[in-house]
C-alpha positions as CSV (number, residue, x, y, z in Angstrom):
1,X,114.6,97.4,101.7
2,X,111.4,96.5,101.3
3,X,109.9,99.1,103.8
4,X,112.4,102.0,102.6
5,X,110.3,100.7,99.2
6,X,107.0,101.2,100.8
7,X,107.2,104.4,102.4
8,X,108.8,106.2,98.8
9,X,106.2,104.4,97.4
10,X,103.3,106.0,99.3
11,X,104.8,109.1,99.2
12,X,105.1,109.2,95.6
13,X,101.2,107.8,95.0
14,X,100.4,110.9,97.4
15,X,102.2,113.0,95.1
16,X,100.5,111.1,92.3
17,X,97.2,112.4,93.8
18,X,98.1,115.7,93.9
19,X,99.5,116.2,90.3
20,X,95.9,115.1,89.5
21,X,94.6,117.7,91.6
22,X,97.3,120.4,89.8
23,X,95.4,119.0,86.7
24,X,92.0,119.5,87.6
25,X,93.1,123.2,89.1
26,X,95.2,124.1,85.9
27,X,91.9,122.7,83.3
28,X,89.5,125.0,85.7
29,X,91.6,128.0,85.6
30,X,92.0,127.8,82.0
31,X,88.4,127.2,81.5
32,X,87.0,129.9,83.4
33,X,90.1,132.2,82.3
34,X,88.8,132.3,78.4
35,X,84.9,131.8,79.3
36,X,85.2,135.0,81.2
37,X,88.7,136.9,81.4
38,X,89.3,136.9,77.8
39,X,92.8,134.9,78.2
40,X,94.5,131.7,78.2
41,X,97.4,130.3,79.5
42,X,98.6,128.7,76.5
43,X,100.3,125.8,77.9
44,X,97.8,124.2,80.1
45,X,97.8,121.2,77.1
46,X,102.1,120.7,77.9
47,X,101.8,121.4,81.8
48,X,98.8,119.1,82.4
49,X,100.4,116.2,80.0
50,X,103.6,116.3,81.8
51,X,101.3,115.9,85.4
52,X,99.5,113.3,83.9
53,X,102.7,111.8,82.7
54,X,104.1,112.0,85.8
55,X,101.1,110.9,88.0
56,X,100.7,107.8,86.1
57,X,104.0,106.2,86.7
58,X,104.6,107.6,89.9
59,X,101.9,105.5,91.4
60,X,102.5,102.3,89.9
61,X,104.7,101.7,92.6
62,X,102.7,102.5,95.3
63,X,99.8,100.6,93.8
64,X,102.0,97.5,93.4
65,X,102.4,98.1,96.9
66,X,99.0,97.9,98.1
67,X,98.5,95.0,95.8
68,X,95.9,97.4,93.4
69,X,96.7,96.9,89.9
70,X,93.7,94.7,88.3
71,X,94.6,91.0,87.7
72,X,92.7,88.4,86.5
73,X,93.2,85.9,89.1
74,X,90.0,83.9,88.8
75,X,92.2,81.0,88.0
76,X,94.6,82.2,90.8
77,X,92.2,81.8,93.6
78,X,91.0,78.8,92.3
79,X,94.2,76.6,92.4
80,X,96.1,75.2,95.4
81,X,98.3,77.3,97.5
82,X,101.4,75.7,96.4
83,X,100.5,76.1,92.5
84,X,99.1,79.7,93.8
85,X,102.4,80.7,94.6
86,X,104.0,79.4,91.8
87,X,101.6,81.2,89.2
88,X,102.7,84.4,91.6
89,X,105.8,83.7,91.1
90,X,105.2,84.2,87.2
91,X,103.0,87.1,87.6
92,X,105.9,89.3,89.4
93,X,108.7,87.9,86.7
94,X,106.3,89.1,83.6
95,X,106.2,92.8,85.7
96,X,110.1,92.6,86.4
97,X,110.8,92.6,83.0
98,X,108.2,95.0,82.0
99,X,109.6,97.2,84.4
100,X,113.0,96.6,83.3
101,X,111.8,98.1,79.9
102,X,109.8,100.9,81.0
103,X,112.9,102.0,83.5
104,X,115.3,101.6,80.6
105,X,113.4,103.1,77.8
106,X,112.3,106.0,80.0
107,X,115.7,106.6,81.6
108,X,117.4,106.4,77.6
109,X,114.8,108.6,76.1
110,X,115.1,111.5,78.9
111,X,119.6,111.1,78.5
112,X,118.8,111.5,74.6
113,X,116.7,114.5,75.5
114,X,118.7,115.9,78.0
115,X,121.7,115.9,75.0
116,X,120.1,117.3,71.9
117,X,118.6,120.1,75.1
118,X,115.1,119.9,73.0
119,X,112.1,122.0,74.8
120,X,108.3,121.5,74.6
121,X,106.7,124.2,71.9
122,X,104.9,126.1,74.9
123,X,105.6,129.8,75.9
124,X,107.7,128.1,78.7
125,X,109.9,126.6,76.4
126,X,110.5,123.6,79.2
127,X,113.4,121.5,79.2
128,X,111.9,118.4,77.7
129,X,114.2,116.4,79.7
130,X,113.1,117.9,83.1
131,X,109.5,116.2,82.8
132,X,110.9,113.0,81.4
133,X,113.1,112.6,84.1
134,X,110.3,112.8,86.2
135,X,108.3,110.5,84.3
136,X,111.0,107.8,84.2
137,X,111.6,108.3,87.8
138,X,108.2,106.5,88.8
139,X,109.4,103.6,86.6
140,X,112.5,103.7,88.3
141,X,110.7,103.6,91.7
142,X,108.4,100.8,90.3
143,X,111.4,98.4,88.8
144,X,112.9,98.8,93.0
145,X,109.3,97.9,94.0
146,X,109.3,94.9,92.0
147,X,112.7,93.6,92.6
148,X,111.8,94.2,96.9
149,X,108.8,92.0,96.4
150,X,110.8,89.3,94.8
151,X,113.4,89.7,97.5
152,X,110.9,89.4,100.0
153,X,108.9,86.3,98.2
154,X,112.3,84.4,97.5
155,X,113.1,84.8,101.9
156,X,109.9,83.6,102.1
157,X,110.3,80.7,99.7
158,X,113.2,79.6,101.1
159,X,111.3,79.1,104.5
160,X,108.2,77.3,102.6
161,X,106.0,80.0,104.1
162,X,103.3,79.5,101.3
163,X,100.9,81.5,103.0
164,X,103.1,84.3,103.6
165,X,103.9,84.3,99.8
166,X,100.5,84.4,98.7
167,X,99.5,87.5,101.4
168,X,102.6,89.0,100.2
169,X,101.8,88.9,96.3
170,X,98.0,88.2,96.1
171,X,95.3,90.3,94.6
172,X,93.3,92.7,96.6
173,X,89.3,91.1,97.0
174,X,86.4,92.7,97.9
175,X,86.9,91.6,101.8
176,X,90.5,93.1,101.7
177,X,88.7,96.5,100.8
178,X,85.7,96.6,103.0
179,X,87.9,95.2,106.0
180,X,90.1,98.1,105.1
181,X,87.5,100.5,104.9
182,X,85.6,99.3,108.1
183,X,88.6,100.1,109.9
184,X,89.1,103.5,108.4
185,X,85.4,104.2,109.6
186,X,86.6,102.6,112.9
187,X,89.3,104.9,113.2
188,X,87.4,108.2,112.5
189,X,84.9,107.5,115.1
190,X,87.4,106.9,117.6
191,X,88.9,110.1,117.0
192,X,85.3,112.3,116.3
193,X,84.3,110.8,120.0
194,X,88.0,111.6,121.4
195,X,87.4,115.3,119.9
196,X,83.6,115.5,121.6
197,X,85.3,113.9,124.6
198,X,87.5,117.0,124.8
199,X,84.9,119.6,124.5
């Protein structure tokens, strides 16, 4: 489960980074469309909302993934693995019920929508409940994150693989990220002297 997690979950923070790209596209165009064309689109406000709407919870799950979302774990790193594991163990509770709420709330808000068939006030007149659903899909996404990782931590648990725990739930530090992007630069060297190789 936890790797059928993963993958949706990268997928969707790739998406993510595209709908911030639609933003940035959609803000230029309208700029440069009433600096020097004399028009505007008139919904760029609703479209780049519902993007940013949308963006925002569809990569919380992928950030969970890749262990990204800030913590304050100067306490964490300090205490002993098994007390480490057990503050973990807290930290991942306190975002299953948070996710619980956002999934509900989001999921009962676009249903409420989707039944009174309100629109936004552009020129589009947009289904409301067409970018809520999207919107409470990333929650959706992020509450099956959540309860993967605490599926994944319990197995672990039950085989007193501390360590493993503590990989699986822990913080990204600094060494994580420059070990990370070592590699990357590892990788495209390979594959720059694989290219020159071939000419």
């Amino acid at each position: 489960m936890l790797r059928l997690i993963t993958w949706l979950s990268r997928h969707a923070l790739a998406a993510a980074g595209f709908a911030y790209l639609a933003i940035t596209l959609l803000i230029c165009f309208d700029v440069v469309g009433r600096r020097l064309l004399g028009f505007s689109t008139g919904s760029t406000t609703e479209l780049t909302g519902y993007l940013m709407a949308a963006a925002m919870s569809w990569g919380l799950a992928g950030t969970l993934i890749e262990r990204a979302h800030v913590r304050i774990d100067v306490l964490v790193q300090k205490a002993p693995l098994p007390v480490r594991v057990w503050l973990h163990a807290i930290a991942i509770t306190a975002l299953l019920v948070f996710g619980i709420f956002m999934a509900w709330g989001a999921v009962h808000m676009t249903l409420e929508t989707y039944e009174f068939g309100a629109t936004d006030l552009s020129v589009w007149s947009i289904p409301l409940a067409i970018p809520q659903g999207i919107w409470a899909a990333g929650f959706a996404l992020l509450l099956l994150g959540v309860l993967a990782l605490i599926a994944r931590a319990a197995s672990l648990m039950l085989k007193r693989d501390y360590q493993g725990v503590d990989r699986l739930l822990v913080a990204r530090s600094y060494v994580d990220e420059a070990t990370e992007t070592l590699e990357a630069v590892g990788q495209a060297n390979a594959q720059t002297n694989a290219q020159a190789g071939k000419l």
